[in-house]
C-alpha positions as CSV (number, residue, x, y, z in Angstrom):
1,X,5.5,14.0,-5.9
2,X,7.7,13.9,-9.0
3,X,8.6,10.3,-7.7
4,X,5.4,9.0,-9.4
5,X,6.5,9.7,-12.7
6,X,10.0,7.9,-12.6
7,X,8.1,5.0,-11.1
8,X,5.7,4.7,-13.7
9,X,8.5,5.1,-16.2
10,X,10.5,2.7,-15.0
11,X,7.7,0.2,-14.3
12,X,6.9,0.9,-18.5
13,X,10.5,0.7,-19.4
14,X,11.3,-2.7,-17.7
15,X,8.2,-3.9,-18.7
16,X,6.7,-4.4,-15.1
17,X,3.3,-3.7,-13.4
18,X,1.9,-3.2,-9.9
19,X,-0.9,-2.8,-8.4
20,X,-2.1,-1.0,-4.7
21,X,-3.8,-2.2,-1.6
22,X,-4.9,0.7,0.4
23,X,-6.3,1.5,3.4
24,X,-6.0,4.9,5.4
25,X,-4.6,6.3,2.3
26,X,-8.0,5.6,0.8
27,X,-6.9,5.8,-2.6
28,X,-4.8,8.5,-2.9
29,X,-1.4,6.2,-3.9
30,X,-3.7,5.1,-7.1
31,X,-4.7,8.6,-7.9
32,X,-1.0,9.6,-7.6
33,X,-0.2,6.7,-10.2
34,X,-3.0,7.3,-12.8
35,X,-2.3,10.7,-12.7
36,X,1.2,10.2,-15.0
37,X,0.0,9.7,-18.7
38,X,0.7,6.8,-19.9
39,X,0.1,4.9,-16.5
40,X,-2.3,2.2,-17.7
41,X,1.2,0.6,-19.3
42,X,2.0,-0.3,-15.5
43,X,-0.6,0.1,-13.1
44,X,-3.1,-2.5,-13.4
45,X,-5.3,-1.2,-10.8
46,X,-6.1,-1.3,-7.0
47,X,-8.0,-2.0,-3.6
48,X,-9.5,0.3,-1.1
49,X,-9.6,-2.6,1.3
50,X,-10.6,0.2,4.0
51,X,-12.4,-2.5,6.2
52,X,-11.5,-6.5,7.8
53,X,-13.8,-8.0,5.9
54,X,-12.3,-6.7,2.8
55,X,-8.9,-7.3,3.1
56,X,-10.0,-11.2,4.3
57,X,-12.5,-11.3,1.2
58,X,-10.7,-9.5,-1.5
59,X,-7.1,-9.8,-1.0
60,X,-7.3,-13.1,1.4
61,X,-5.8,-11.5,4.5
62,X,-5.9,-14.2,7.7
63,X,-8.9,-13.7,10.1
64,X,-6.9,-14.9,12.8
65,X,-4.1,-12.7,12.3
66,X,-6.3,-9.3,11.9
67,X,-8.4,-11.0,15.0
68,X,-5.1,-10.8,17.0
69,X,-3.0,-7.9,15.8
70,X,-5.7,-5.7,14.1
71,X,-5.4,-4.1,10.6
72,X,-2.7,-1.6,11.4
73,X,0.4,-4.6,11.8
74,X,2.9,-5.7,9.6
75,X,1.7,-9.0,8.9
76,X,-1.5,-7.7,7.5
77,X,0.3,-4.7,5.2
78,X,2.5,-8.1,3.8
79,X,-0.5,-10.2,2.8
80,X,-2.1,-7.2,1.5
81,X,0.6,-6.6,-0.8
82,X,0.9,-10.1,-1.8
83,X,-2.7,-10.8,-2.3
84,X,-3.6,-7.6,-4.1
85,X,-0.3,-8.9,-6.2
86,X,-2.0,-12.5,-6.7
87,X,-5.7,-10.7,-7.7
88,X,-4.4,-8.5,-9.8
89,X,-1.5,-10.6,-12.0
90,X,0.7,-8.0,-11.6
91,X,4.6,-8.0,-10.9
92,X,4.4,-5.8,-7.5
93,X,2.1,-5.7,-5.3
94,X,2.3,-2.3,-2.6
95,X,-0.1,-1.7,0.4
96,X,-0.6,0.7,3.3
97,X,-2.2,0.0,6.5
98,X,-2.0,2.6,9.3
99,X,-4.0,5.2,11.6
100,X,-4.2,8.8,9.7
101,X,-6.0,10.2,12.3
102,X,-6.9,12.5,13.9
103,X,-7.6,10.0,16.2
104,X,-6.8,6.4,17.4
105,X,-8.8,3.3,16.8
106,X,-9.0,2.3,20.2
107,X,-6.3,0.2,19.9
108,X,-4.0,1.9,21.6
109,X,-1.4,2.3,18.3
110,X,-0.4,5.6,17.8
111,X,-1.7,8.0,15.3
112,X,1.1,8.4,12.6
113,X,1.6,4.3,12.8
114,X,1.6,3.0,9.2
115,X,2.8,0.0,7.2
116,X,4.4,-0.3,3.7
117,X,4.5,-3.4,2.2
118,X,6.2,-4.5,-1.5
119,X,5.4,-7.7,-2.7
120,X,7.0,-9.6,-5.4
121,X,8.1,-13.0,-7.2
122,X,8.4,-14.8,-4.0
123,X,9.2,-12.0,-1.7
124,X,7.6,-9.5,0.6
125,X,9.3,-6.3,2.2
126,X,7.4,-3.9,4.8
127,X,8.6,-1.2,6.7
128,X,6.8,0.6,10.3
129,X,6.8,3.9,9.8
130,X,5.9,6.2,12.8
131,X,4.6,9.8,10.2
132,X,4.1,13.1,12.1
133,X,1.5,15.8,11.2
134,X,-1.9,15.9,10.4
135,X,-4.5,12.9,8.4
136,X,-3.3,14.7,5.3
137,X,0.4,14.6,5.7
138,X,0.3,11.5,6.9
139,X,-1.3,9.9,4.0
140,X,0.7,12.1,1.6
141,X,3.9,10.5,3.3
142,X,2.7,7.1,3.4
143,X,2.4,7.5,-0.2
144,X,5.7,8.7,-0.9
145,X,7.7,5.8,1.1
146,X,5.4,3.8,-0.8
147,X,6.8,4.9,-4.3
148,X,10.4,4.6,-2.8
149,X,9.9,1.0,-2.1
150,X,8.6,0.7,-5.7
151,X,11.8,2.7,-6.9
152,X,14.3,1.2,-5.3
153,X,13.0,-2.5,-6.1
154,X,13.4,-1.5,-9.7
């Protein structure tokens, strides 16, 4: 992921910072961050918000709406994003909500379902992404669309 590096240097270069709210990726887009040298300059940190209760408590996600859509939906990866922007300070905010696998949630969403979000000054993208392949790939890829938003908001 060769991405990661022209994100952080753009992020450095234009001055800019971000910070992650994950969930089924459990990490991994921070790691793939703080792995460039130099990342500190951009990425102020980030959120495993791998539960509810976290995403309400840390990142002020709505109880009503993770009540009625659950935690894989596109209004929760958008106020992840934003409130992981608002904790941190940060310029961007990025999240990913979604189902890794190898199985379901009971839900009845599909394994491979996952949200991107990109928050920013006063506005919020997020994309549904419907990832084949195994827990791994999927996260890997989730990751990856992840850093695209980032890239192409720069």
């Amino acid at each position: 992921m060769e991405l990661r590096y022209e994100v952080v240097g753009a992020l450095i270069a234009q001055g800019k910072t971000v910070a992650a709210a994950e969930s089924c990726t459990g990490g991994l887009l921070s790691k793939l961050l703080t792995d460039v040298p130099g990342s500190s300059g951009a990425f102020l940190g980030g959120v495993v918000s791998y539960t509810c209760p976290v995403k309400e408590r840390l990142l002020g996600v709505d109880h009503e709406t993770l009540a009625r859509l659950g935690a894989v939906s596109k209004p929760v990866a958008r106020q992840m994003a934003e409130g992981v922007r608002r904790l941190m300070g940060s310029d961007f905010g990025v999240s990913i909500t979604g189902l890794a696998g190898p199985d379901s949630d009971g839900s009845g969403k599909p394994v491979g379902l996952v949200y991107a979000a990109l928050a920013g000054a006063g506005w919020t993208v997020c994309e549904e992404l419907r990832l084949p392949g195994d827990r791994a790939a999927v996260r890997e890829a989730a990751c990856l669309r992840a850093l695209e938003m980032l890239r192409d908001a720069l």
